[in-house]
ChimeraX commands (.cxc) that place a marker at each C-alpha (Angstrom):
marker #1 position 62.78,-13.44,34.91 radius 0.5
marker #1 position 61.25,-16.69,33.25 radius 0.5
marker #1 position 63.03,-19.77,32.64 radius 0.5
marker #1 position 62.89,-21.09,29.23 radius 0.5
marker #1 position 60.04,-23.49,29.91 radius 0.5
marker #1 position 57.88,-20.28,31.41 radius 0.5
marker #1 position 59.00,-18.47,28.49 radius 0.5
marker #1 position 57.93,-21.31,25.89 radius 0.5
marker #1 position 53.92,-21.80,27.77 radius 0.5
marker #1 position 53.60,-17.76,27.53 radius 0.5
marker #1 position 54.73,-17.93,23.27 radius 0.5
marker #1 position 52.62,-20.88,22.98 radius 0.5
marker #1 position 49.36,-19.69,24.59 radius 0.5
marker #1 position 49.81,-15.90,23.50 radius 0.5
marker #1 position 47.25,-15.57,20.13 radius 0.5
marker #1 position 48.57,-14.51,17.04 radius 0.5
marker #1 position 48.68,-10.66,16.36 radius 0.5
marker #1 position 47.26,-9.43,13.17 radius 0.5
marker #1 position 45.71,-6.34,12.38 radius 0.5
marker #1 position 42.82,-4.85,13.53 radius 0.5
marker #1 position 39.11,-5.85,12.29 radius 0.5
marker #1 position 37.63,-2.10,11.57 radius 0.5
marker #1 position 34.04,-2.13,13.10 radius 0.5
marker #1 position 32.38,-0.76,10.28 radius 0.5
marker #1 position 33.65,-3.49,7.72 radius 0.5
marker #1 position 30.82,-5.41,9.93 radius 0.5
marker #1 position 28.11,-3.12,8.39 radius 0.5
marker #1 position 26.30,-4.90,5.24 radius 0.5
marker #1 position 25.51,-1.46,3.50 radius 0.5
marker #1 position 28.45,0.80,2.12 radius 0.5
marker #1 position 29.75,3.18,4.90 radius 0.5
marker #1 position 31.78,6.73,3.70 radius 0.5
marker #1 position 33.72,9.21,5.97 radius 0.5
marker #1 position 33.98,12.61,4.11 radius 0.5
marker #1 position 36.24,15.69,5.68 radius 0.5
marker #1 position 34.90,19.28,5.57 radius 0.5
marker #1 position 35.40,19.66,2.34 radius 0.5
marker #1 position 34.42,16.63,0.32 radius 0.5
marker #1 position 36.95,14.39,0.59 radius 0.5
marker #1 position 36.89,10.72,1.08 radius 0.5
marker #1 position 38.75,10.07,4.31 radius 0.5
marker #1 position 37.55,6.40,5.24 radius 0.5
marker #1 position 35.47,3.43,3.35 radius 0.5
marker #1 position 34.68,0.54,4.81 radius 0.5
marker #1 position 34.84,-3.14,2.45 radius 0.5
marker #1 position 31.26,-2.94,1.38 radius 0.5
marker #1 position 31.95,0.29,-0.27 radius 0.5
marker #1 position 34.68,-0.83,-1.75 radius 0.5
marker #1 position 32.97,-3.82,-3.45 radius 0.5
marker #1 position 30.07,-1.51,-4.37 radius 0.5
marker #1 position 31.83,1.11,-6.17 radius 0.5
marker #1 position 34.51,-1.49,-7.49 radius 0.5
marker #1 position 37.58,0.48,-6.06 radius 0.5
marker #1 position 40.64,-0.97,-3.59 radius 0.5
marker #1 position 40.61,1.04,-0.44 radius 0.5
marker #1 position 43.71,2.94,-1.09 radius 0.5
marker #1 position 42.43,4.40,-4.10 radius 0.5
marker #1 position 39.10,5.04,-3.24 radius 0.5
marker #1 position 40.90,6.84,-0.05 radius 0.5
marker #1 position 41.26,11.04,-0.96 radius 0.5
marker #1 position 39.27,11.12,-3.96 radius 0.5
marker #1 position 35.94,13.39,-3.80 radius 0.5
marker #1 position 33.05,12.29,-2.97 radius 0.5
marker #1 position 31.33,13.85,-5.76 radius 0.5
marker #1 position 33.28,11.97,-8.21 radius 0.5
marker #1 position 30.87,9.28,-7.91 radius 0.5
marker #1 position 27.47,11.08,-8.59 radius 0.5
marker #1 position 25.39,12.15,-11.38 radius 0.5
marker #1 position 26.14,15.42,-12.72 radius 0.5
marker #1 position 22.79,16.96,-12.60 radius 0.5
marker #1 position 22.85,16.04,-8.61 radius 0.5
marker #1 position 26.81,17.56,-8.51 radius 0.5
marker #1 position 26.44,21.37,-7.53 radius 0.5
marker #1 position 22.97,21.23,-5.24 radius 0.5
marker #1 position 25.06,18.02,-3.73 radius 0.5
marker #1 position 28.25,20.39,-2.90 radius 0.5
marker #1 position 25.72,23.18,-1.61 radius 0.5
marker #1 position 23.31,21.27,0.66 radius 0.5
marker #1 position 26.56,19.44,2.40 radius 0.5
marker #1 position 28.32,23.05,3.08 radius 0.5
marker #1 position 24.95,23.85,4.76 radius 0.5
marker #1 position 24.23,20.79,6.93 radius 0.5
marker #1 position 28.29,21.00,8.11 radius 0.5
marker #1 position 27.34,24.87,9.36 radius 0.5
marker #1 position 23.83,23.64,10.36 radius 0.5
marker #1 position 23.35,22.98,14.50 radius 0.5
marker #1 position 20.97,20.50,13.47 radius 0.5
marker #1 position 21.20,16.87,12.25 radius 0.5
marker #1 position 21.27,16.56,8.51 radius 0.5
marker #1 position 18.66,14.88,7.05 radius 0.5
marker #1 position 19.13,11.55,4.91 radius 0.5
marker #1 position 18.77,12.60,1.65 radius 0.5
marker #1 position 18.45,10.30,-1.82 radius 0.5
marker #1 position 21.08,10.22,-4.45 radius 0.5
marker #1 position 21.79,8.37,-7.65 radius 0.5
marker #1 position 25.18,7.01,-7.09 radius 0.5
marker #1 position 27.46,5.29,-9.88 radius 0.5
marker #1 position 28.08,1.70,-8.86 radius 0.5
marker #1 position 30.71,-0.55,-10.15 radius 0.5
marker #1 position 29.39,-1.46,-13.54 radius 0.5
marker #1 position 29.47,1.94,-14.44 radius 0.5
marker #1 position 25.18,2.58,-13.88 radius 0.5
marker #1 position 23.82,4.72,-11.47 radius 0.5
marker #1 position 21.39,3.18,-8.68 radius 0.5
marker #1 position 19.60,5.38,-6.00 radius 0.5
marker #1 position 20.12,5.61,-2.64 radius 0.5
marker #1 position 19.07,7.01,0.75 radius 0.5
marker #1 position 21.80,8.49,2.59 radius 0.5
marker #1 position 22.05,8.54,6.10 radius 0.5
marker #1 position 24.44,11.09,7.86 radius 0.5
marker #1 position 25.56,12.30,10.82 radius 0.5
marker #1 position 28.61,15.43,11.67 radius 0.5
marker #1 position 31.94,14.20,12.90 radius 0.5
marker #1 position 32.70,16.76,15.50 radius 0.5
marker #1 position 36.08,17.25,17.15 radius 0.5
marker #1 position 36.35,17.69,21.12 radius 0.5
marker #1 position 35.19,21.67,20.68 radius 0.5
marker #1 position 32.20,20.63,18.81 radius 0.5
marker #1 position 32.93,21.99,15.27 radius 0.5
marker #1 position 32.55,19.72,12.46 radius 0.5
marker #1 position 34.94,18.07,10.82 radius 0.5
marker #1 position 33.02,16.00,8.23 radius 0.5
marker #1 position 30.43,13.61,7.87 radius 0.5
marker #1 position 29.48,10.00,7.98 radius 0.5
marker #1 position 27.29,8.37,5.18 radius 0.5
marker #1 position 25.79,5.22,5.48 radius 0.5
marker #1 position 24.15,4.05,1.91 radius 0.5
marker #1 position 20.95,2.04,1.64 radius 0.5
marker #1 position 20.35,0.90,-1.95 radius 0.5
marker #1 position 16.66,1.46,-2.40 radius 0.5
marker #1 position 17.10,1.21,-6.24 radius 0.5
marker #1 position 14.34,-1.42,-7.01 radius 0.5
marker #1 position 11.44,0.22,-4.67 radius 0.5
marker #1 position 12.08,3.68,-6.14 radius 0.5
marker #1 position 11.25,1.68,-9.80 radius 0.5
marker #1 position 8.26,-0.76,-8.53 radius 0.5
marker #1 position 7.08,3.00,-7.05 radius 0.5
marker #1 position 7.47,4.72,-10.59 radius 0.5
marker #1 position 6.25,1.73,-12.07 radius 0.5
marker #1 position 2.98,1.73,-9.44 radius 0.5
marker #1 position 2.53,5.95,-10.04 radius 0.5
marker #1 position 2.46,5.50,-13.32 radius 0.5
marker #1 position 0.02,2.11,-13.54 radius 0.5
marker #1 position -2.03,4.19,-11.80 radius 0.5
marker #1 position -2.06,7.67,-13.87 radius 0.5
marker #1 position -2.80,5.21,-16.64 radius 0.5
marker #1 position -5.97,3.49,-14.91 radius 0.5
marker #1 position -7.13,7.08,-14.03 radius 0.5
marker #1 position -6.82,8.05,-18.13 radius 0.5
marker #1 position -8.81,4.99,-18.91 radius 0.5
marker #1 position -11.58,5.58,-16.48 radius 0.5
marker #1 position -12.37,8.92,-17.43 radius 0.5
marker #1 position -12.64,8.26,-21.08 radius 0.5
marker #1 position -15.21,5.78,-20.22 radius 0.5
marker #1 position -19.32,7.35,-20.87 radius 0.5
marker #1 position -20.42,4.39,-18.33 radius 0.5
marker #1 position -20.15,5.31,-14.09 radius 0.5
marker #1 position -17.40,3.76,-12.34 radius 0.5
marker #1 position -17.01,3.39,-9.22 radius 0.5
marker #1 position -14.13,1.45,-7.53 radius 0.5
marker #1 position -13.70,0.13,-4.12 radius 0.5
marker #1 position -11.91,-1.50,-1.84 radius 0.5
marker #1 position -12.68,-4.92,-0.20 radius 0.5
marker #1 position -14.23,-3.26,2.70 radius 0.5
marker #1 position -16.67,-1.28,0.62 radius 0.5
marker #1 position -14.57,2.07,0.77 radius 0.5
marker #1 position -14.59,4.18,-2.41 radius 0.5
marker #1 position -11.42,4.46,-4.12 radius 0.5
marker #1 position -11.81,5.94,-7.31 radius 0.5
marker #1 position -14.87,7.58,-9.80 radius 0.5
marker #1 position -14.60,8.43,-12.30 radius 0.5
marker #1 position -16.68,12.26,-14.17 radius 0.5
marker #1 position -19.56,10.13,-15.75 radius 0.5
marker #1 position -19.68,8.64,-12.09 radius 0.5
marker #1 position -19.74,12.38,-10.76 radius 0.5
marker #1 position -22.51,13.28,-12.91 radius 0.5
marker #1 position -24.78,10.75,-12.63 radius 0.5
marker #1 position -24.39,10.37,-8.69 radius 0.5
marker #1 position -23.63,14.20,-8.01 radius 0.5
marker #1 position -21.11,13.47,-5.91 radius 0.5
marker #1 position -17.48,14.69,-6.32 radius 0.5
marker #1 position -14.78,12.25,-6.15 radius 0.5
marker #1 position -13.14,14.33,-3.35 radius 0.5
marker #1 position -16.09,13.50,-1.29 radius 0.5
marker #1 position -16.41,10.18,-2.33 radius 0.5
marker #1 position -12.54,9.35,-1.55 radius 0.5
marker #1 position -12.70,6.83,1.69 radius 0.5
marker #1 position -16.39,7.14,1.84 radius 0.5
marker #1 position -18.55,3.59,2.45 radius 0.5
marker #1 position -20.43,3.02,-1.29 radius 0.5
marker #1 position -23.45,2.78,0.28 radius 0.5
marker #1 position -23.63,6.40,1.78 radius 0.5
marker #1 position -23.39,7.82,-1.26 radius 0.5
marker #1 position -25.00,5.45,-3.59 radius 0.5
marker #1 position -27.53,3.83,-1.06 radius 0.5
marker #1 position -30.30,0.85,-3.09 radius 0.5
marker #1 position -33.80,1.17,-2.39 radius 0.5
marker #1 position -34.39,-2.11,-4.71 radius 0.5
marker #1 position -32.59,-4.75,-6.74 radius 0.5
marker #1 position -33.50,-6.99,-9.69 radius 0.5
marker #1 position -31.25,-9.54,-10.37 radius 0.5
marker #1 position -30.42,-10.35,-13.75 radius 0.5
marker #1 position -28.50,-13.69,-13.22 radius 0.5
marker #1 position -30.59,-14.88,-10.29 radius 0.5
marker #1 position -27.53,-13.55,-7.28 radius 0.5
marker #1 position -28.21,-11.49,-4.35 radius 0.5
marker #1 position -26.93,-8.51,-4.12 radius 0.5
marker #1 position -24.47,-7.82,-1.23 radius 0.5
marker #1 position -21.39,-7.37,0.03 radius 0.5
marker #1 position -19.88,-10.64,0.43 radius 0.5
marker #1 position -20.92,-11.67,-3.04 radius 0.5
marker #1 position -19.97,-9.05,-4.88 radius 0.5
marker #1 position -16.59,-9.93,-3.42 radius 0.5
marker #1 position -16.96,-13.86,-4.99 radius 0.5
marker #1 position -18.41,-13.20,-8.58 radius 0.5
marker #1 position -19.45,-10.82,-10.99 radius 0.5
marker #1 position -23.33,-9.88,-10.35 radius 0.5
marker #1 position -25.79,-7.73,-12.95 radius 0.5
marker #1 position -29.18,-6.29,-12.45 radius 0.5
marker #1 position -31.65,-3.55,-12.28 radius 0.5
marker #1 position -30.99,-0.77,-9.35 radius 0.5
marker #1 position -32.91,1.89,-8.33 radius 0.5
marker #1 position -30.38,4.25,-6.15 radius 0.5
marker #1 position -30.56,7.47,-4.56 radius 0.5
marker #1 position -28.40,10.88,-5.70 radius 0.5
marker #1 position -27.66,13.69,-4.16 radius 0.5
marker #1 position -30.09,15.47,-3.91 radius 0.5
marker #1 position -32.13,12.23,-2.78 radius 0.5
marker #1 position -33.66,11.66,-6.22 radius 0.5
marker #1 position -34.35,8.00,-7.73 radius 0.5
marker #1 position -32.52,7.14,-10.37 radius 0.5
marker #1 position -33.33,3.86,-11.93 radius 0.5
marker #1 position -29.75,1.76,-13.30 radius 0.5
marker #1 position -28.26,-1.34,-14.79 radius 0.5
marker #1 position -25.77,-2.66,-12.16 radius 0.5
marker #1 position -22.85,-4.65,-12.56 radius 0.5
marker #1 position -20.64,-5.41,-10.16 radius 0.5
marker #1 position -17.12,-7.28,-10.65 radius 0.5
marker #1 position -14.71,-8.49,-7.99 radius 0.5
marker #1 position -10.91,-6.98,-8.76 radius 0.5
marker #1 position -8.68,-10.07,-8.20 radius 0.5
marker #1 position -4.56,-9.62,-7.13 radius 0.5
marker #1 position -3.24,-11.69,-10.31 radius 0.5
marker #1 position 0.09,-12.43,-8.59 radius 0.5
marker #1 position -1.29,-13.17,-4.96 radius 0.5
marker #1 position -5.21,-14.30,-5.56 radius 0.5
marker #1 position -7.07,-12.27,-3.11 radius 0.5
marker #1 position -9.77,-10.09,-3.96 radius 0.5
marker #1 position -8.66,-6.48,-3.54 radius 0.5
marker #1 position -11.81,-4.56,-4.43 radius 0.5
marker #1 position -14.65,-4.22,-6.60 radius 0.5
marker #1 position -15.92,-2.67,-9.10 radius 0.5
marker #1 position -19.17,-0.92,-10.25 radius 0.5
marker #1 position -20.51,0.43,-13.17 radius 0.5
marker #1 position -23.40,1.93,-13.27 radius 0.5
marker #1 position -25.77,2.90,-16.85 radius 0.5
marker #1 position -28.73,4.84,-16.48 radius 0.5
marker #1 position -31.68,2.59,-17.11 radius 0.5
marker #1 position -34.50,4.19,-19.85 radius 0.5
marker #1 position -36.43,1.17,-19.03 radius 0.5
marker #1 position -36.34,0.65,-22.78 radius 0.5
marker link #1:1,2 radius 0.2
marker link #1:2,3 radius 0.2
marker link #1:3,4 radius 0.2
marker link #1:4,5 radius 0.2
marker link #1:5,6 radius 0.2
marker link #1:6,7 radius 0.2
marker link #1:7,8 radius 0.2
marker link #1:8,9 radius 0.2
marker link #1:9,10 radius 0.2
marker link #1:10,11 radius 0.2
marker link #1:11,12 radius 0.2
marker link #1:12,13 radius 0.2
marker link #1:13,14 radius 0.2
marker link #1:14,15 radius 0.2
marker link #1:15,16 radius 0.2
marker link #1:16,17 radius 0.2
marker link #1:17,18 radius 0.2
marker link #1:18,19 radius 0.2
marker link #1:19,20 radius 0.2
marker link #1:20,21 radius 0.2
marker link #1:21,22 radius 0.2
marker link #1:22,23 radius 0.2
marker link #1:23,24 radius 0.2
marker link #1:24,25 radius 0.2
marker link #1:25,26 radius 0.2
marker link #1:26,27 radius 0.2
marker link #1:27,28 radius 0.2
marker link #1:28,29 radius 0.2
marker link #1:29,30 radius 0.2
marker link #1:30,31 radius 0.2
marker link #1:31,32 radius 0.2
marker link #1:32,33 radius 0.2
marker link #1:33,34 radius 0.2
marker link #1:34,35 radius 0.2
marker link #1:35,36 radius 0.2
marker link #1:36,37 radius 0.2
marker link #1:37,38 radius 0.2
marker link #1:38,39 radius 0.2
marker link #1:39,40 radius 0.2
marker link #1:40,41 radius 0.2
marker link #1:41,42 radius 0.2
marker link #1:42,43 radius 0.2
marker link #1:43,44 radius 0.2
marker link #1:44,45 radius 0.2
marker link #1:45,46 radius 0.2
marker link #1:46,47 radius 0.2
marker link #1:47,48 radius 0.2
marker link #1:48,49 radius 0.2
marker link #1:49,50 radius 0.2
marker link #1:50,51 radius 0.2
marker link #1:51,52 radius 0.2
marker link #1:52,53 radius 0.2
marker link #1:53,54 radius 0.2
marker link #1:54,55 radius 0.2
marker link #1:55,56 radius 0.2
marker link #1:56,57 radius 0.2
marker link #1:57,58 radius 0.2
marker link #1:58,59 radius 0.2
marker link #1:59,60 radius 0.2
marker link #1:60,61 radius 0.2
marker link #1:61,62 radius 0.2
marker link #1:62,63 radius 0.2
marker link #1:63,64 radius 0.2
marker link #1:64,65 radius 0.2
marker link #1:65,66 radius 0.2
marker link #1:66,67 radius 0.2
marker link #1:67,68 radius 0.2
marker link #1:68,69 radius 0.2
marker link #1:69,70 radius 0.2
marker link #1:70,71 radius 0.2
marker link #1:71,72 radius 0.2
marker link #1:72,73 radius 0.2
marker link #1:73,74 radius 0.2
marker link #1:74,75 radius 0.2
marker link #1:75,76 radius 0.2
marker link #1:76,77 radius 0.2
marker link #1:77,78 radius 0.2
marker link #1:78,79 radius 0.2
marker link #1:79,80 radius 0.2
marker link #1:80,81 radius 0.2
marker link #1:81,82 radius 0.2
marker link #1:82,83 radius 0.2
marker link #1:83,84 radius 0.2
marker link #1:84,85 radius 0.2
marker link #1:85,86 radius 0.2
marker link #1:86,87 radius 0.2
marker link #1:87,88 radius 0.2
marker link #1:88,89 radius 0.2
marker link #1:89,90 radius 0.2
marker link #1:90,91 radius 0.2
marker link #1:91,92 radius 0.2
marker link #1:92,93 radius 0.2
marker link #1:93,94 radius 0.2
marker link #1:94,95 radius 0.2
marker link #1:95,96 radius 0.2
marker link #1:96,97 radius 0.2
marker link #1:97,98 radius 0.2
marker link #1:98,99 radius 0.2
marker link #1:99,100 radius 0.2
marker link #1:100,101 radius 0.2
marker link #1:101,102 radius 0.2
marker link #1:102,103 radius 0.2
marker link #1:103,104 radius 0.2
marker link #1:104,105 radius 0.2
marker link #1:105,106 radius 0.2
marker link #1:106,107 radius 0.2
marker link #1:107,108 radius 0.2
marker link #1:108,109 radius 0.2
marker link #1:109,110 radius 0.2
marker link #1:110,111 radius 0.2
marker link #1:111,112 radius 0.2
marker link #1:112,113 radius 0.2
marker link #1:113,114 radius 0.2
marker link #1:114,115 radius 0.2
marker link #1:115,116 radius 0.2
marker link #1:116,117 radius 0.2
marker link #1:117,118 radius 0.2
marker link #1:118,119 radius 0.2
marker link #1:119,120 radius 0.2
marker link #1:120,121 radius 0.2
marker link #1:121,122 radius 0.2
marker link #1:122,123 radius 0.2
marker link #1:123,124 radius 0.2
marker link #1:124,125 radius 0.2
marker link #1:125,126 radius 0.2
marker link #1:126,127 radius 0.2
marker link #1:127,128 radius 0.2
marker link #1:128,129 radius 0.2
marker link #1:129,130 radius 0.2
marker link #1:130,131 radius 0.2
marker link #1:131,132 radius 0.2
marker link #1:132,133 radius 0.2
marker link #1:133,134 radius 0.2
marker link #1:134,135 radius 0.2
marker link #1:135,136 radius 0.2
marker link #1:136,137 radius 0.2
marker link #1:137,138 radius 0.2
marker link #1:138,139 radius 0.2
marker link #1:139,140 radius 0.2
marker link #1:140,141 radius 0.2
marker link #1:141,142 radius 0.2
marker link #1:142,143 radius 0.2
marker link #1:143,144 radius 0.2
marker link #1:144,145 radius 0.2
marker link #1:145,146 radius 0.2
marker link #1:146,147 radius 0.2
marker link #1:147,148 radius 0.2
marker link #1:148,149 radius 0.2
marker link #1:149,150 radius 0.2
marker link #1:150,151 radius 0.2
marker link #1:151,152 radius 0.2
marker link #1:152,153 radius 0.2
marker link #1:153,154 radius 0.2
marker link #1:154,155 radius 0.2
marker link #1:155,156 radius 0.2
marker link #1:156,157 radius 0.2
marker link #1:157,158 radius 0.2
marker link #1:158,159 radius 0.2
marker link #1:159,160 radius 0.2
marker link #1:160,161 radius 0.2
marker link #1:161,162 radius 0.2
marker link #1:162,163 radius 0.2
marker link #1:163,164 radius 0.2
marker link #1:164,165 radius 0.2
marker link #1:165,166 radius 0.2
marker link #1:166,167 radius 0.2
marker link #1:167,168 radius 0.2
marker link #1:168,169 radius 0.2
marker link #1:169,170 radius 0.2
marker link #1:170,171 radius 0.2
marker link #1:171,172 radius 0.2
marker link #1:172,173 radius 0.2
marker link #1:173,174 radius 0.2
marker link #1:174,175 radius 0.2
marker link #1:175,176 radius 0.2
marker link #1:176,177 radius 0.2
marker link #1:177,178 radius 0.2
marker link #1:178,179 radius 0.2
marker link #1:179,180 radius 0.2
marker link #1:180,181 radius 0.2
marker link #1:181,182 radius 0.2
marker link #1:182,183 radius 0.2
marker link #1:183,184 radius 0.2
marker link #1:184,185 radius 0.2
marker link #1:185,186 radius 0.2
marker link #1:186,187 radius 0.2
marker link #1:187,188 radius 0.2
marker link #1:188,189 radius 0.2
marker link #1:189,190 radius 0.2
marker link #1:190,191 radius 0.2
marker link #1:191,192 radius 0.2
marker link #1:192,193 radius 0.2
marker link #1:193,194 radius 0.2
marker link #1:194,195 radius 0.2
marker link #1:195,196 radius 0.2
marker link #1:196,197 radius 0.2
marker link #1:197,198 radius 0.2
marker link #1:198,199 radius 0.2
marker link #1:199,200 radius 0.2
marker link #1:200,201 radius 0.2
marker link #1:201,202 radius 0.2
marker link #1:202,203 radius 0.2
marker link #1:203,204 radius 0.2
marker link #1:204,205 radius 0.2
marker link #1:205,206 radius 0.2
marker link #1:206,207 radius 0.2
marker link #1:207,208 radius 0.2
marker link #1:208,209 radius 0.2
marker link #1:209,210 radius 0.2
marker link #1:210,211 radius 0.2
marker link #1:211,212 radius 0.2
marker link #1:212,213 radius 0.2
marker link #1:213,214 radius 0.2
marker link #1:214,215 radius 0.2
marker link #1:215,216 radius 0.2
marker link #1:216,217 radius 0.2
marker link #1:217,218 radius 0.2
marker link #1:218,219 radius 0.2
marker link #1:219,220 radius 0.2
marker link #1:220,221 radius 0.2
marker link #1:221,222 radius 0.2
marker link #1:222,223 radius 0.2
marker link #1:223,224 radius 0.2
marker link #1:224,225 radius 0.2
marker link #1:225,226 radius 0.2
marker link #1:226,227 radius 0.2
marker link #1:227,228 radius 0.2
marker link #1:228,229 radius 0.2
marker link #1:229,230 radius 0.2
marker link #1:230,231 radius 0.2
marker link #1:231,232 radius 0.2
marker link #1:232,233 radius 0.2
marker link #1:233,234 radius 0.2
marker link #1:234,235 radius 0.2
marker link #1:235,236 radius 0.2
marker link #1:236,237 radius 0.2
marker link #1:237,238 radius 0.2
marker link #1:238,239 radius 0.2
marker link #1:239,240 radius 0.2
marker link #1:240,241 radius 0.2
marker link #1:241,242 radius 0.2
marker link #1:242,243 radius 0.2
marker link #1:243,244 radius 0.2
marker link #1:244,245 radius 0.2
marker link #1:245,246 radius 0.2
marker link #1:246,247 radius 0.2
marker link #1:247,248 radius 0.2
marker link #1:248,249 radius 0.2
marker link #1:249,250 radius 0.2
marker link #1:250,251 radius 0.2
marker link #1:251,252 radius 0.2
marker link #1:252,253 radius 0.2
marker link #1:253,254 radius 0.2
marker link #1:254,255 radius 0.2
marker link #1:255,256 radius 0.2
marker link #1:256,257 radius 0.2
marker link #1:257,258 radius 0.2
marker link #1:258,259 radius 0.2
marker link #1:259,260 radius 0.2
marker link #1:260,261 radius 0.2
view
């Protein structure tokens, strides 16, 4: 038994109790524990802030409640079949209502919760907000759809490139005049396909790699088709300039069939 100064040192150096930290309130990305059949059985405080609900309330409600209602029924399906599936679900990208009432997309990542027999009991979700790269991707598809439009109403040859010299893009007046499709031209060095035999220079610059990376050049070209004919052509060459970072990214080249006229 301890004597009241025994008993006063253990009080003193004893910590406070309070209640437990839960380890996934630690995660920085909203964590959700649904039961077998949709239910929300355990959030952790990013969630909550996310989706703008106290824990208690955001505890039993379905986890359906919170996504778009075209996504709803092949939502409810696909988790039925990765709770009956043997193998690990797959993440899998929903548009999920936040707390100002939009919808922003996520990847899901899940895994079974499996009792001590091994049959599944419901599944952990851990969200990753990938809202702004799914838009600067739309935004990117689309830039580029556009380009593509552009280029092939153009009658001149165009062919782009990267800074290495590796074709990226040419357009049909490109395929006719080189003979080349742009399947084969696709990640093909410009100079297998279009190789020079000569070069006039217009505005008194060499013609080569490294300068066509510096400045726009122009000139007289005879090349070589397909089928290993000359063809004589005006040349002009531009480098293709980041406008946000400043590095050259490519060049391009278009290409006129010269009537020597």
């Amino acid at each position: 038994m301890l004597n009241p100064v025994q008993e006063s040192i253990r009080t003193e150096a004893a910590p406070p109790v309070g209640p437990a930290i839960d380890p996934y309130d630690l995660l920085p990305v909203p964590y959700v524990e649904l039961d077998c059949d949709g239910n929300i059985v355990r959030v952790n405080a990013r969630a909550c802030a996310v989706f703008g609900l106290p824990r208690e309330e955001f505890v039993g409600r379905s986890g359906w409640d919170f996504l778009a209602g075209d996504e709803l029924m092949c939502s409810q399906e696909e988790y039925r079949r990765a709770l009956e599936s043997p193998e690990s679900p797959s993440p899998v990208r929903r548009a999920i209502r936040s707390v100002g009432g939009d919808f922003r997309t996520y990847d899901v990542f899940r895994s079974v919760v499996r009792d001590g027999e091994d049959k599944a009991r419901g599944m952990r979700h851990v969200a990753v907000d990938v809202t702004e790269a799914v838009i600067a991707h739309e935004e990117a598809v689309q830039a580029r759809a556009w380009l593509e439009s552009v280029l092939h109403s153009l009658g001149e040859a165009v062919l782009i490139t990267d800074s290495l010299g590796f074709v990226r893009s040419a357009n049909p007046a490109a395929e006719e005049l080189l003979g080349w499709q742009q399947t084969e031209l696709i990640g093909k060095a410009v100079e297998k396909f279009m190789p020079i035999l000569s070069y006039q220079s217009v505005d008194g610059l060499p013609l080569n790699h490294r300068a066509m990376l510096e400045q726009r050049l122009r000139g007289i070209a005879v090349i070589l088709d397909r089928r290993r004919y000359q063809v004589r052509v005006e040349l002009t060459t531009a480098p293709i300039v980041d406008s946000e970072h400043g590095y050259t990214a490519g060049v391009v080249h278009i290409l006129r069939r010269d009537t020597g006229v």
